[in-house]
C-alpha positions in Angstrom: -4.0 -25.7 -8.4 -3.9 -22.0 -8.7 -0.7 -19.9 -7.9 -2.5 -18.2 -5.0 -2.8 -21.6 -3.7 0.8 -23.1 -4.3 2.1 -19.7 -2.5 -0.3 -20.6 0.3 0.8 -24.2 0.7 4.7 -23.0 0.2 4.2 -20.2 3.0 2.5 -22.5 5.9 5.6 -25.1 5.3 8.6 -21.9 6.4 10.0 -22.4 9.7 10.0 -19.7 11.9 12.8 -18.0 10.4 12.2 -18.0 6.6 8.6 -16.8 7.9 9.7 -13.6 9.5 11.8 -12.9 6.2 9.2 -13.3 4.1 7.2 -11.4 6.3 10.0 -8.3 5.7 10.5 -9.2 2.3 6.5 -9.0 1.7 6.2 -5.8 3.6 8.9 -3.8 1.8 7.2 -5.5 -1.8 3.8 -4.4 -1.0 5.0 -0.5 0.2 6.7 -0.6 -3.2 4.1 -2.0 -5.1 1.7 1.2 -3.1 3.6 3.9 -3.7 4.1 2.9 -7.6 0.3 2.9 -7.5 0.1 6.2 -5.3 2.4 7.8 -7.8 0.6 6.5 -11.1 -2.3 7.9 -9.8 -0.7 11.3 -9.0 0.5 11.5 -12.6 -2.6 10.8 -14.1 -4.4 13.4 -11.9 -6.4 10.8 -10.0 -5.9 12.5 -6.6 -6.4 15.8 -8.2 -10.0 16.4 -7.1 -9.3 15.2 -3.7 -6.1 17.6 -3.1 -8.6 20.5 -4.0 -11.1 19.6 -1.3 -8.4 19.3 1.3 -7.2 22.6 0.5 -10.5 24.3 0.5 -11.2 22.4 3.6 -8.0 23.4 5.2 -8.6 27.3 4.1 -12.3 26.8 5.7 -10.7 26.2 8.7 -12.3 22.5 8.6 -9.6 20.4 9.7 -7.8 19.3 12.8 -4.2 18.8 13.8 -4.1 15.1 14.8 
């Protein structure tokens, strides 16, 4: 049985209760887990090309407010 499978089988037995604080805890884990990622990425220069285009775009006059 794979882990994925085990966490699947231990998260359809919580009672109400434990599932809205693992819902919480999961939440709060995966932002984490995103902005570790998002900032990795920034570091490295990933994002760099995109971050050009939205300048130019917003000195084009190309973008909305939303």
């Amino acid at each position: 049985m794979s882990n994925l499978q085990e966490i699947e089988r231990a998260v359809s037995q919580l009672s109400a209760e434990e599932l809205a604080d693992f819902r919480s805890w999961f939440a709060e884990f995966d932002a984490e887990t995103w902005d570790r990622q998002f900032e990795e990425d920034v570091a490295a220069g990933r994002l760099d090309d995109l971050a050009k285009r939205a300048f130019q775009h917003l000195r084009e006059g190309r973008c909305t407010d939303l």
